[in-house]
C-alpha positions in Angstrom: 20.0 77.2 -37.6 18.1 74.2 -38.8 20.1 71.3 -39.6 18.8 69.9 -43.4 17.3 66.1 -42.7 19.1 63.8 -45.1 17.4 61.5 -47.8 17.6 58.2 -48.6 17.9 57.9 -51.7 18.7 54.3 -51.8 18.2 51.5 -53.5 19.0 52.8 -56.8 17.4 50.9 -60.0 19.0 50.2 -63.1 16.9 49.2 -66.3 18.3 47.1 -68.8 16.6 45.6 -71.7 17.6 43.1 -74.6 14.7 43.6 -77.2 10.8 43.0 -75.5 12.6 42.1 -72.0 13.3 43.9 -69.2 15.2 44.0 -66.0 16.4 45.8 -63.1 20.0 45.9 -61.7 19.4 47.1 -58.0 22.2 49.0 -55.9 21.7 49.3 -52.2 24.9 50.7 -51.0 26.8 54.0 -52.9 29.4 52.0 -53.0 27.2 49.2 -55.5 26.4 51.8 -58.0 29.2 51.7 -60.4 29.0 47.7 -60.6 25.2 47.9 -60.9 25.8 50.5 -64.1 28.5 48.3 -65.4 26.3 44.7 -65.0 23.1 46.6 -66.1 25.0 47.3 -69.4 27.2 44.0 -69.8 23.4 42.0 -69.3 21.8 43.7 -71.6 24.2 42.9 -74.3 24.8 39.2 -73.3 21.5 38.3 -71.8 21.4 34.9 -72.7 24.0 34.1 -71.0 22.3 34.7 -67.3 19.3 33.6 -65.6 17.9 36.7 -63.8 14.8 34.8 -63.2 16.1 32.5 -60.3 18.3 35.6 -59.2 15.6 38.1 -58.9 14.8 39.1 -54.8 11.5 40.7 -56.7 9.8 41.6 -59.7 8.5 45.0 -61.5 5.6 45.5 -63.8 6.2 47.2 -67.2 4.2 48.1 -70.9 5.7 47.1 -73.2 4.4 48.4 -77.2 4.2 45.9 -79.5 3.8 48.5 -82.1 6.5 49.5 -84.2 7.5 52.4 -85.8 6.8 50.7 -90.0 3.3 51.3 -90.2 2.8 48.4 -91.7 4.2 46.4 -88.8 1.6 47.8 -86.2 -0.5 45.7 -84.2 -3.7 47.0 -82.7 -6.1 45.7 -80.5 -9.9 45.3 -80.7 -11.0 48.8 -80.7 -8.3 50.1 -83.2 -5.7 51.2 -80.6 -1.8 49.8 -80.5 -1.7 46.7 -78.7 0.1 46.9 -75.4 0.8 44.0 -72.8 1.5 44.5 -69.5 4.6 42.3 -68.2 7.1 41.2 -65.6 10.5 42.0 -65.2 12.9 40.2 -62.5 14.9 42.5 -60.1 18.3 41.6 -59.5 20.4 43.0 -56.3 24.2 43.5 -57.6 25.5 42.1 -54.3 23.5 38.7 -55.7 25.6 39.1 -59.4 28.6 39.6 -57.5 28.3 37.1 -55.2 27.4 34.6 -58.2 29.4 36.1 -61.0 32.6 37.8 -59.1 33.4 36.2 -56.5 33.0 32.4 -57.8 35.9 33.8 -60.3 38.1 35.2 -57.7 38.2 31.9 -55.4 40.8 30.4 -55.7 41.2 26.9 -56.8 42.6 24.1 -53.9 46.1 23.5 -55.0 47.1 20.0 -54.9 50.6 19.5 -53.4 53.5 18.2 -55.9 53.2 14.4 -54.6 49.2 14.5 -55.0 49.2 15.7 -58.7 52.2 12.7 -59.7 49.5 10.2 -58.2 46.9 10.7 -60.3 49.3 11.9 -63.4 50.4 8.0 -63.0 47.2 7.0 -62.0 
């Protein structure tokens, strides 16, 4: 009997987008996949609040249409056809938005001991 060779089917990419721009959530580990799902999602809706750019461990290529669907919006290109541009999207490891993101939250703060806090309260 012949023994079935498992896949790898890892990393796993999640695309997010907040109008023109793209991004890619990455999961390496099973274990990553919910978080990337949940991040992908939470970015896309609050995307400026984080800087993918100087996150990213690499980048993808993507179309993007600049047509739209009113006719009288469309924008074509010199020989009549909807104009497209080519552009570059960051891609983002979770284990990086974790590590920035999650864990910075869940450190916990240096408590101060009782006679440290009166000295600067009367400082």
């Amino acid at each position: 009997m012949r023994r079935r060779k498992k896949k790898n089917q890892f990393p796993v990419d999640f695309y997010g987008e907040e109008g023109s721009w793209r991004f890619v959530i990455r999961a390496m580990r099973q274990d990553e996949i919910i978080d990337a799902m949940y991040w992908c999602a939470h970015i896309s809706c609050h995307r400026k609040d984080y800087d993918l750019l100087h996150m990213a461990s690499d980048k993808f290529d993507c179309r993007y249409n600049y047509s739209t669907s009113d006719p009288s919006d469309l924008q074509f290109g010199l020989s009549g056809t909807p104009l497209k541009v080519t552009m570059m999207g960051p891609i983002v490891l979770i284990s990086t938005i974790k590590e920035r993101f999650v864990d910075a939250e869940i450190k916990p703060q240096p408590q101060q001991s009782t006679s440290n806090k009166l000295v600067h309260a009367m400082a």
